[in-house]
C-alpha positions as CSV (number, residue, x, y, z in Angstrom):
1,X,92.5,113.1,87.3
2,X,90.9,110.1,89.1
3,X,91.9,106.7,89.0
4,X,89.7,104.8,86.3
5,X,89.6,101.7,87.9
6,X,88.0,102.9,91.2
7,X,85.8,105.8,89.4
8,X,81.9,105.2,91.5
9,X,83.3,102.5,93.5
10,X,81.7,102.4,97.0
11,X,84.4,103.0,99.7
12,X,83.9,102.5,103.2
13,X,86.5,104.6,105.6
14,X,86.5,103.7,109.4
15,X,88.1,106.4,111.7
16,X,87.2,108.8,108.2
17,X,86.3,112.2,110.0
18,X,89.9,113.2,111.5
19,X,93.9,112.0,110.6
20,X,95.0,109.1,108.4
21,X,91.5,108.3,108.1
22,X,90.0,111.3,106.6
23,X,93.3,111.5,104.4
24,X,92.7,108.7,102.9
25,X,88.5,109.1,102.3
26,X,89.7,112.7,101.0
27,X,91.9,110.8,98.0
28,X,89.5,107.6,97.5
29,X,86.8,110.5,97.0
30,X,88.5,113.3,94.8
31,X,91.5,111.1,93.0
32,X,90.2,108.1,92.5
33,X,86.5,109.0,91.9
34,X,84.8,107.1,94.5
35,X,82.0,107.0,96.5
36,X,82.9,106.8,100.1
37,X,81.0,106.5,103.2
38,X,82.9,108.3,106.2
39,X,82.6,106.5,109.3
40,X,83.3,108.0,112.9
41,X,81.8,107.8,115.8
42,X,80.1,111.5,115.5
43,X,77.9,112.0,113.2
44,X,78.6,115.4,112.9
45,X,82.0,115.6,112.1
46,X,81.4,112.7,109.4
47,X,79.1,114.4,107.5
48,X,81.5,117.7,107.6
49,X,84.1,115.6,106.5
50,X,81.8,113.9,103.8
51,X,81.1,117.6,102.6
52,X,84.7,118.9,102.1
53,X,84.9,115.9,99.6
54,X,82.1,115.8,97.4
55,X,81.4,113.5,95.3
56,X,78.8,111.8,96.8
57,X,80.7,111.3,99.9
58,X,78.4,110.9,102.9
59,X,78.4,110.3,106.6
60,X,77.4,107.8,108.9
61,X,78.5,107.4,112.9
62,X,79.3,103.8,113.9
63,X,81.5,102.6,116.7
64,X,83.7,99.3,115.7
65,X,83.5,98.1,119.0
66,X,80.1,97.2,118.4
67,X,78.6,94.2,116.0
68,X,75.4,95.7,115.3
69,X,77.1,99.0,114.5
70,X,79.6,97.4,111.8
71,X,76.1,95.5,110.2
72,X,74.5,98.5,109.7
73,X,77.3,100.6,108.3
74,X,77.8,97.8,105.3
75,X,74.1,98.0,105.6
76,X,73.9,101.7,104.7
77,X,76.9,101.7,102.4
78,X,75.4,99.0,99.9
79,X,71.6,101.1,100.0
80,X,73.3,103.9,99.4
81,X,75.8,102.8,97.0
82,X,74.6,99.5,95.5
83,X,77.0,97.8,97.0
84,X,80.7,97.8,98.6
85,X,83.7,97.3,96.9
86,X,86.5,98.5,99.0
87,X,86.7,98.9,102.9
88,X,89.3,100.7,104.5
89,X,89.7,99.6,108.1
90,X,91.4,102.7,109.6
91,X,89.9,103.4,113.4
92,X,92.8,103.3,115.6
93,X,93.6,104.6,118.9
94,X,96.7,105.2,120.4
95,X,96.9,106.7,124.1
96,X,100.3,106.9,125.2
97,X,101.1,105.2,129.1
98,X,103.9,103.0,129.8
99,X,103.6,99.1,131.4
100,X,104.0,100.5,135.0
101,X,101.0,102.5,134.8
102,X,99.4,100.8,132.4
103,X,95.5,100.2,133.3
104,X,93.8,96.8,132.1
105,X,90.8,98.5,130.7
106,X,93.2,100.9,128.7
107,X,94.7,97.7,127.1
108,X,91.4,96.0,126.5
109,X,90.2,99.7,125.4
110,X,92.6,99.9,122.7
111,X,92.6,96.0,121.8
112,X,88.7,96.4,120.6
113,X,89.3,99.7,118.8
114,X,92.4,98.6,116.8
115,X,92.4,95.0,116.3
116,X,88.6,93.8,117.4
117,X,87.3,96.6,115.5
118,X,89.6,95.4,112.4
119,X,87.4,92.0,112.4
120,X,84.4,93.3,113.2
121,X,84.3,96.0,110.0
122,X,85.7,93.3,108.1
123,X,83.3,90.5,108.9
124,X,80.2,93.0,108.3
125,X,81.5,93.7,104.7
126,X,82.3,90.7,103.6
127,X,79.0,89.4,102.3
128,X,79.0,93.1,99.9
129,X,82.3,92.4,99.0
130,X,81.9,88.8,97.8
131,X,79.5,90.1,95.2
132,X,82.0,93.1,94.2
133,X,84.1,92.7,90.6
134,X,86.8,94.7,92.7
135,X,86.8,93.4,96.0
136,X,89.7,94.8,98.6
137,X,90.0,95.6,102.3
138,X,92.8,97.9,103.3
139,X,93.8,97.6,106.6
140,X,96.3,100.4,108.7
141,X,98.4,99.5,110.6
142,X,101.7,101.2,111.6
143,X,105.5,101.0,111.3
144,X,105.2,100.7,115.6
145,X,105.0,97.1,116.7
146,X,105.1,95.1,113.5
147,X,109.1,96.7,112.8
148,X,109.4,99.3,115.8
149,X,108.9,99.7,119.0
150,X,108.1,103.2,121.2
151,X,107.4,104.1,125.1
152,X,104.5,104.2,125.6
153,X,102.8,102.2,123.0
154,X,103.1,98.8,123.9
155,X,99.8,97.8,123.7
156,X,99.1,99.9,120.3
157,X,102.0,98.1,119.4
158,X,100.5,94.7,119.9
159,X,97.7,95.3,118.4
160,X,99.2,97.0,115.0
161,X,101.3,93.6,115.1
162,X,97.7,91.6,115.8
163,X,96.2,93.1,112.7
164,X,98.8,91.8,110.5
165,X,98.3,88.4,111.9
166,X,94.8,88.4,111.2
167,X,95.4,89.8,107.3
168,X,97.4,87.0,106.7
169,X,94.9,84.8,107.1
170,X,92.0,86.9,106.1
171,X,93.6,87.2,102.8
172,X,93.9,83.4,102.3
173,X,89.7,82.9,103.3
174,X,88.9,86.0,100.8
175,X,90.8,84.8,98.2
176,X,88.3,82.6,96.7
177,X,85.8,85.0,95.8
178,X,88.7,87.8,94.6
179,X,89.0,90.0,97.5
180,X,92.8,90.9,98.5
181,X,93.3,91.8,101.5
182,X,96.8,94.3,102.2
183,X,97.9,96.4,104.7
184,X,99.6,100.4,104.8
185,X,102.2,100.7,107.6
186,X,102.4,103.8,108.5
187,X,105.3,106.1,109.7
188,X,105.3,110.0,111.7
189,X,102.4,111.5,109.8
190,X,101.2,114.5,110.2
191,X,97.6,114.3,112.3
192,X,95.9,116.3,115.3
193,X,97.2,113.2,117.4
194,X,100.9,113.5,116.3
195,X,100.2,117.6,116.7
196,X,98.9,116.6,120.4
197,X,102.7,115.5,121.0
198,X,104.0,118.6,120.8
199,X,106.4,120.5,118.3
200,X,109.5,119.3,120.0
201,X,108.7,115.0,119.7
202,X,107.3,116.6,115.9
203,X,111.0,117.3,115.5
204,X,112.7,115.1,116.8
205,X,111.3,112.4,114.7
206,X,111.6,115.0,111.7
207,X,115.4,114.1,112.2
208,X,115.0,110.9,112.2
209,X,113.3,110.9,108.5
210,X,115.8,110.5,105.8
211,X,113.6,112.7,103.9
212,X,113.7,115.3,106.6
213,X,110.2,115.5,107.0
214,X,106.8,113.9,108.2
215,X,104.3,112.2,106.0
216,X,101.2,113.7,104.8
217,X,97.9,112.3,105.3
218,X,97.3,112.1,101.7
219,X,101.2,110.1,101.8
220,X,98.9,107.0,103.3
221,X,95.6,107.8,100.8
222,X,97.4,107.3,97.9
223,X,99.1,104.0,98.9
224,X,95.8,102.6,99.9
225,X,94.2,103.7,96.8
226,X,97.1,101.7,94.9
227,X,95.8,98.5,97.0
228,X,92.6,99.3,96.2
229,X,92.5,99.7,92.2
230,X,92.5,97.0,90.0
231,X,96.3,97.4,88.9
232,X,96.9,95.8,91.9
233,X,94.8,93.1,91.8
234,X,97.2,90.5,92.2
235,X,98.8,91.3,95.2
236,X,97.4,90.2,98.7
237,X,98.7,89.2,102.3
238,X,101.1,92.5,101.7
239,X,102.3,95.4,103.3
240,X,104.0,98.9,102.4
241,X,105.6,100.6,104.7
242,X,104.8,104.7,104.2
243,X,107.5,106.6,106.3
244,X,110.2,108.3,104.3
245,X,112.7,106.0,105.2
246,X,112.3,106.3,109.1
247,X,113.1,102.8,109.7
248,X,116.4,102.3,107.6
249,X,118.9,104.4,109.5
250,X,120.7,102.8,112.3
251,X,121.1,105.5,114.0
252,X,121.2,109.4,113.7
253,X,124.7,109.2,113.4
254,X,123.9,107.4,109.8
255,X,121.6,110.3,108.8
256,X,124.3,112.9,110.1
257,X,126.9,110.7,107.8
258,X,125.0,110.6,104.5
């Protein structure tokens, strides 16, 4: 049954064709009724995406490194859409190298992706969403850097931390014209990235789960879609953590205990 308050809502969902992203387009679209553009950088693979969902769900490549490509993505949403009410800033990256080996141009790589492109999407939408009755941005980010820490991921790290910096005060300058801004903090979900790791690390952080498993991409749909309806129109500057309890234990030995 979809969710009445965001029933032919336009949605937009960066990163939308693959992972968390395409999880959370998939529920916008098909449990809570809305319209949602799917953004990747391939075309292609967007519109497949778009497809599976239905309901007017269609594709459109932009890269959110690039100005001009965040303009004509709100561009396209509110022709095709009359308008946008609800922007999901999802494209992430995370390529896995430690400090020692660490590259400058992987740091700057994954700084325009995660956190520049977070701005960028944002600031392109902003002038639809002023003019929206339901006006939200959900932002992803991840349990790594803002509470935990991994090898590997330090600059991911930063930049999941960065983005929660910028929604603080994001929320504040959006507030007058009704647009919350709110953040899902993702745990281990299950994505072709996290399947990239290999079964053992998929595991290993299985164990670590007081609930014994990984998350579902449709685990972080649903929590965005909360942010996004008008139940929770009052909340803003917030996040939710979405891991199954990963970051509670102190150690396995509390897991092993319980």
């Amino acid at each position: 049954m979809a969710t009445s308050s965001l029933q032919g809502k336009s949605v937009i969902v960066t990163g939308a064709s693959k992972g968390i992203g395409k999880g959370i387009a998939r529920v916008f679209a098909q449990a809570g009724g809305a319209r949602v553009l799917v953004v990747s950088r391939h075309l292609k693979e967007a519109e497949a995406a778009a497809k599976e969902f239905g309901n007017g769900a269609s594709g459109f490549a932009a890269d959110v490194t690039r100005p001009e490509d965040m303009a004509a993505m709100a561009k396209a949403a509110n022709d095709r859409y009359g308008g946008i009410d609800v922007l999901c800033a999802n494209a992430g990256v995370f390529p896995q190298v430690k400090l020692e080996e660490m590259t400058v141009q992987q740091w700057d790589d994954t700084f325009a992706v995660n956190l520049k492109g977070t701005f960028l999407a944002v600031q392109a939408c902003m002038p639809y969403l002023k003019k929206s009755s339901q006006g939200r941005v959900v932002i992803t980010s991840s349990i790594t850097g803002p509470v935990t820490g991994f090898p590997g991921w330090s600059h991911y790290g930063a930049t999941k931390a960065g983005q929660l910096g910028f929604m603080r005060t994001a929320c504040i300058e959006l507030a007058k014209y009704g647009i919350t801004v709110n953040a899902v903090l993702p745990g281990n979900i299950v994505t072709e990235g996290l399947n990239d790791l290999g079964e053992d690390y998929k595991k290993s952080m299985a164990a670590s789960v007081p609930l014994k498993r990984l998350g579902e991409v449709d685990d972080i749909g649903h929590a965005a879609l909360f942010f996004a309806s008008k139940e929770a129109a009052y909340i803003t500057g917030q996040t939710i953590i979405v891991d199954g309890g990963q970051i509670l234990p102190e150690s396995l030995d509390a897991l092993a205990q319980a």
